[in-house]
C-alpha positions in Angstrom: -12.6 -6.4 -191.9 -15.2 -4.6 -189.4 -19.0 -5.8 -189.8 -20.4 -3.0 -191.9 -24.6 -1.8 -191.3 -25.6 -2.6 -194.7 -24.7 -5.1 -197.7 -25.4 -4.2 -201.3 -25.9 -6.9 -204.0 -26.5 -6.8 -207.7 -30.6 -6.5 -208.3 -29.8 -9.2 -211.0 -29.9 -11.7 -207.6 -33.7 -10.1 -207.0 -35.1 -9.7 -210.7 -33.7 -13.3 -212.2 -35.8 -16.0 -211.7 -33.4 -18.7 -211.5 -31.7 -17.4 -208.1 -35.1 -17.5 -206.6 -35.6 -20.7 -207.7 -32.8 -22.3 -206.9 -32.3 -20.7 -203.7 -35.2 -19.6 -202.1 -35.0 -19.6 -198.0 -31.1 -19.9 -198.9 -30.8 -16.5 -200.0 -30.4 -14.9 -196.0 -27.3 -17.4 -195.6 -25.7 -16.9 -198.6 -26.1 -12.8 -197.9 -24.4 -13.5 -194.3 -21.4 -15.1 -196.5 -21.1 -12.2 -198.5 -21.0 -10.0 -195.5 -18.0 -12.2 -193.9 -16.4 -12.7 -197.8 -12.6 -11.3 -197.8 -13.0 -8.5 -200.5 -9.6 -9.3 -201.9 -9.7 -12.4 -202.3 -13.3 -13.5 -202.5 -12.8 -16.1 -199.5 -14.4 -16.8 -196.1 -11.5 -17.7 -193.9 -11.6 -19.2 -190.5 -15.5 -19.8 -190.9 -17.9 -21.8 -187.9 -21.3 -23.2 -188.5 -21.9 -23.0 -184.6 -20.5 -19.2 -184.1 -22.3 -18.3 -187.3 -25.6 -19.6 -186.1 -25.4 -18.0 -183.0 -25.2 -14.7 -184.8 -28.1 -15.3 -187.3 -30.0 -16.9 -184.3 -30.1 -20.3 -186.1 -29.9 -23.9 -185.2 -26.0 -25.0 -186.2 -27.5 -28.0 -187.9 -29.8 -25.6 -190.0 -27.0 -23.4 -191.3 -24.8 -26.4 -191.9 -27.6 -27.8 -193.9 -28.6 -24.7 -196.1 -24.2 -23.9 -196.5 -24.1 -27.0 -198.4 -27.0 -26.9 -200.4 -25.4 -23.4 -201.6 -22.6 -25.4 -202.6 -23.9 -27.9 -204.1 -26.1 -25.4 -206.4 -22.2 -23.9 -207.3 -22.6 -20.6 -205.3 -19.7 -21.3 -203.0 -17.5 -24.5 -202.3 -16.1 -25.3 -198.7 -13.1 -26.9 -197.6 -12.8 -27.9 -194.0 -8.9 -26.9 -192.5 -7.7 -27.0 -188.9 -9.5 -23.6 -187.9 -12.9 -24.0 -189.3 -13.8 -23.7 -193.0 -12.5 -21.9 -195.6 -15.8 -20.7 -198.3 -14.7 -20.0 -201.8 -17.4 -17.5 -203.2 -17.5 -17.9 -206.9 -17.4 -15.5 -209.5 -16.4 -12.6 -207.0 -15.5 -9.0 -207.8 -14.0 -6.7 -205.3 -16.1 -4.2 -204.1 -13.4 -1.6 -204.4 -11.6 -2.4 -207.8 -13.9 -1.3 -210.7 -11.8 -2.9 -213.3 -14.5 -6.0 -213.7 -12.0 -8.4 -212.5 -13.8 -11.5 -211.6 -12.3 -14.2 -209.4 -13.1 -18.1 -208.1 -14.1 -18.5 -211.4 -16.6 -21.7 -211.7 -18.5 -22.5 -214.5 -21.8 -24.5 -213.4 -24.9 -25.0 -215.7 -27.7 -22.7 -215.4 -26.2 -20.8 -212.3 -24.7 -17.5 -212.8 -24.2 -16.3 -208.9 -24.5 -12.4 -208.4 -21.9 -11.7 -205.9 -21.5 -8.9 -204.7 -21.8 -6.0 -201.4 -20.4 -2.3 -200.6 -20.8 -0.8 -197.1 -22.3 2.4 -195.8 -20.4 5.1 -197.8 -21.7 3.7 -201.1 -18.9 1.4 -202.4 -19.9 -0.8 -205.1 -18.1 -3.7 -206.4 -17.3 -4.8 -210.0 -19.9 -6.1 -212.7 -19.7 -10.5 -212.3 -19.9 -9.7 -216.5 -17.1 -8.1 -216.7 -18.6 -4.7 -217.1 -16.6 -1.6 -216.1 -18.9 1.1 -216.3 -19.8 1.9 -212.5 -22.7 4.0 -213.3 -24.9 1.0 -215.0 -24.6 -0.2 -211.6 -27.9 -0.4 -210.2 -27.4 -2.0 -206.7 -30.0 -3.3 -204.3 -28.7 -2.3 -200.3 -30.4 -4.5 -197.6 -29.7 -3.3 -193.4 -27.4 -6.5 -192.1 -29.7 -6.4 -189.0 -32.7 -7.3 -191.2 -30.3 -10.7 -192.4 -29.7 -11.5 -188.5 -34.0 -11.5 -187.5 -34.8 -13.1 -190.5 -32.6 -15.4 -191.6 -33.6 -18.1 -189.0 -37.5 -17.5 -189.8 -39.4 -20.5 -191.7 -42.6 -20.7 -193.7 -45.5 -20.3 -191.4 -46.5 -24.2 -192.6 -43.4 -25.5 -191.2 -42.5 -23.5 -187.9 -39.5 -23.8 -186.0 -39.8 -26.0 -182.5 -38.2 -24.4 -179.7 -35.6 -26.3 -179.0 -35.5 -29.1 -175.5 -34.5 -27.7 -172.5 -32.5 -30.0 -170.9 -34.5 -31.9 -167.9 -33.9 -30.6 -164.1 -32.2 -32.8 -162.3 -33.7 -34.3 -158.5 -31.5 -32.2 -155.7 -31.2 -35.6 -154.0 -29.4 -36.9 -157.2 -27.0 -34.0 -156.8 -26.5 -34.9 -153.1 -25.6 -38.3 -154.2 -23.2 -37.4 -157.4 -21.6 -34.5 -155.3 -20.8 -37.8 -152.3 -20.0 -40.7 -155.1 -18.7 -38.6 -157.4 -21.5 -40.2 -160.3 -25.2 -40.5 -160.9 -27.3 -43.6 -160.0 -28.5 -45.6 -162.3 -31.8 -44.4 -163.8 -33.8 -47.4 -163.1 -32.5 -46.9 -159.2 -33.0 -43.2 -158.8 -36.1 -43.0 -157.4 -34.8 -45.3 -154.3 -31.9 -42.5 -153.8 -34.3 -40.0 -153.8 -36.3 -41.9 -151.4 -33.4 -42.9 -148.9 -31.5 -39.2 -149.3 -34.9 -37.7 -148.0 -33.0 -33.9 -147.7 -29.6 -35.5 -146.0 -26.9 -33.4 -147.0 -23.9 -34.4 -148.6 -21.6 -33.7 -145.4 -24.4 -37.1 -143.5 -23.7 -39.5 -146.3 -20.1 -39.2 -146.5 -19.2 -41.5 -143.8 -21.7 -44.1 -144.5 -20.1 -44.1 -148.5 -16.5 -43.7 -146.8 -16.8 -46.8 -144.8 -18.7 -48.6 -147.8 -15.8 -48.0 -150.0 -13.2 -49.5 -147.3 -14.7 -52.9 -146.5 -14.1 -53.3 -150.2 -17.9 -53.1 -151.3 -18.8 -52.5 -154.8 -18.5 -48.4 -155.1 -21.5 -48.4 -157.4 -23.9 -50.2 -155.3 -26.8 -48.0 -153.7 -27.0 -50.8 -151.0 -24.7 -48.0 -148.5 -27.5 -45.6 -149.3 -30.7 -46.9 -149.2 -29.9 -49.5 -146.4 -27.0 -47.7 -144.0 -28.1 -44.2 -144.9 -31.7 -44.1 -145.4 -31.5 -46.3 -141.4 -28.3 -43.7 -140.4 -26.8 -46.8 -139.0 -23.5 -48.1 -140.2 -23.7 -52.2 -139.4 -20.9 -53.5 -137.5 -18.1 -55.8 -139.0 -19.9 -59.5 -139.5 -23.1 -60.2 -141.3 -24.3 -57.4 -143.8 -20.7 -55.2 -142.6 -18.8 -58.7 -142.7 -15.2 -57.8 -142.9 -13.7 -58.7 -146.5 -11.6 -60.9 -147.2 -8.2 -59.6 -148.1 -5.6 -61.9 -149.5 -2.7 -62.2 -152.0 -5.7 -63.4 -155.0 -8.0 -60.6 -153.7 -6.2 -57.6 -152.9 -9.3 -55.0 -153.0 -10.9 -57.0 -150.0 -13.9 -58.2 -151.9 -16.1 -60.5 -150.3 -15.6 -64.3 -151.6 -18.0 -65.9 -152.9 -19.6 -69.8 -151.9 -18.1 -72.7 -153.9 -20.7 -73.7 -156.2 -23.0 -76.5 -155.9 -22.8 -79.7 -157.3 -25.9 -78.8 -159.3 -24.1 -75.8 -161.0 -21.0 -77.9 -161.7 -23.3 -80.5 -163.4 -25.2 -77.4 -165.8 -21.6 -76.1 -166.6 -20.5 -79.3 -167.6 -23.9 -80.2 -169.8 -23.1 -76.7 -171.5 -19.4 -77.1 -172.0 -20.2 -80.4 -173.9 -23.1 -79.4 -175.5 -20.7 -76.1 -177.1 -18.2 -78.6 -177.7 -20.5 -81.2 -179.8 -21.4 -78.4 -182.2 -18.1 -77.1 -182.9 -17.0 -80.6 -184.4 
């Protein structure tokens, strides 16, 4: 069904007290459901929070919010299926069958949902009562564009915050993801930023290429801010020792010392003290 201009509800939904009540800043939502209701069957099929916000300019969480207080007040009820959810409107009459036919029946205390619309060459829909005389109608027709700017508006006490823009990343940070493929860690960026100091990606590549094949630790900064930031590459030995390949350490890491007889005597104290509370 094609988006129509205008939407035309029963002016019981204006002139009784209890919709206003009970829905309030609700009402803009539950007229957008109307306008995407199935006119056969009463049903909202294929329904999005996120694409529906978008089109009534609306923070996703909002409209998810305000779709289930309308069902929890017995307007509509939702059931979530593999292609988005699928909105029951209660006590629905099609628009274009005047026999009075009502459908999704749902008896709920003290709510009586109106439910109704037409588009722009006057149809009208069914009496919610039952009712098949057409010209009793009297129907209340509200411009769908009006729905889209203000559905999304709050009370002037509680305005909306615009929402966080996300924060700009440092081009030196690019530089470095676009070389390592990853970001530094936030509590070392500002040393990146300091050793990239405007090199391009194509100058750090070999000092990160020849990092990676001694067998160094690919997340270290260490071939940034000392190789880089110097643009010297040390020679095998020392700081560009040559690792230590072998059978038990196939990635070439450097080994590391034996431990001291100090360290052995603190891992033994711990070992017995762990075992002396387990018995």
């Amino acid at each position: 069904m094609t988006k129509k201009h205008w939407i035309m509800i029963k002016r019981g939904l204006s002139e009784d007290p209890k919709h206003r009540e009970r829905m309030g800043d609700l009402l803009w939502l539950y007229l957008h459901i109307l306008d995407r209701t199935d006119w056969e069957t009463g049903i909202v099929y294929g329904w999005r929070d996120a694409e529906e916000a978008i089109d009534m300019k609306m923070q996703p969480r909002t409209l998810r919010d305000q779709r289930q207080r309308l069902q929890n007040l017995g307007y509509i009820t939702c059931k979530q299926e593999r292609r988005g959810q699928r909105i029951v409107v209660h006590n629905w009459s099609n628009p274009k069958n005047y026999s009075g036919e009502v459908l999704n029946c749902r008896v709920t205390p003290g709510v009586s949902p109106l439910l109704s619309k037409g588009d722009t060459e006057g149809d009208t829909e069914g009496d919610t009562e039952g009712a098949e005389n057409t010209s009793s109608f009297r129907e209340l027709t509200i411009k769908r564009s009006w729905i889209m700017d203000h559905g999304s508006e709050r009370s002037a006490a509680a305005p909306r915050r615009a929402p966080k823009s996300a924060p700009e990343v440092h081009p030196a940070l690019l530089v470095y993801r676009e070389v390592t493929g990853h970001y530094p860690h936030s509590a070392v960026a500002d040393q990146v930023i300091t050793a990239v100091n405007g090199k391009s990606a194509e100058v750090l590549t070999p000092f990160y290429a020849e990092w990676c094949s001694r067998g160094y630790n690919s997340n270290s900064i260490k071939w940034c801010t000392e190789w880089a930031a110097t643009g010297t590459i040390p020679p095998q030995g020392a700081n560009g020792r040559k690792p230590n390949v072998s059978a038990n350490n196939p990635a070439g890491r450097p080994k590391l010392a034996d431990p001291t007889p100090e360290q052995l005597a603190r891992d033994r104290a711990i070992r017995a003290a762990r075992d002396n509370r387990k018995s």
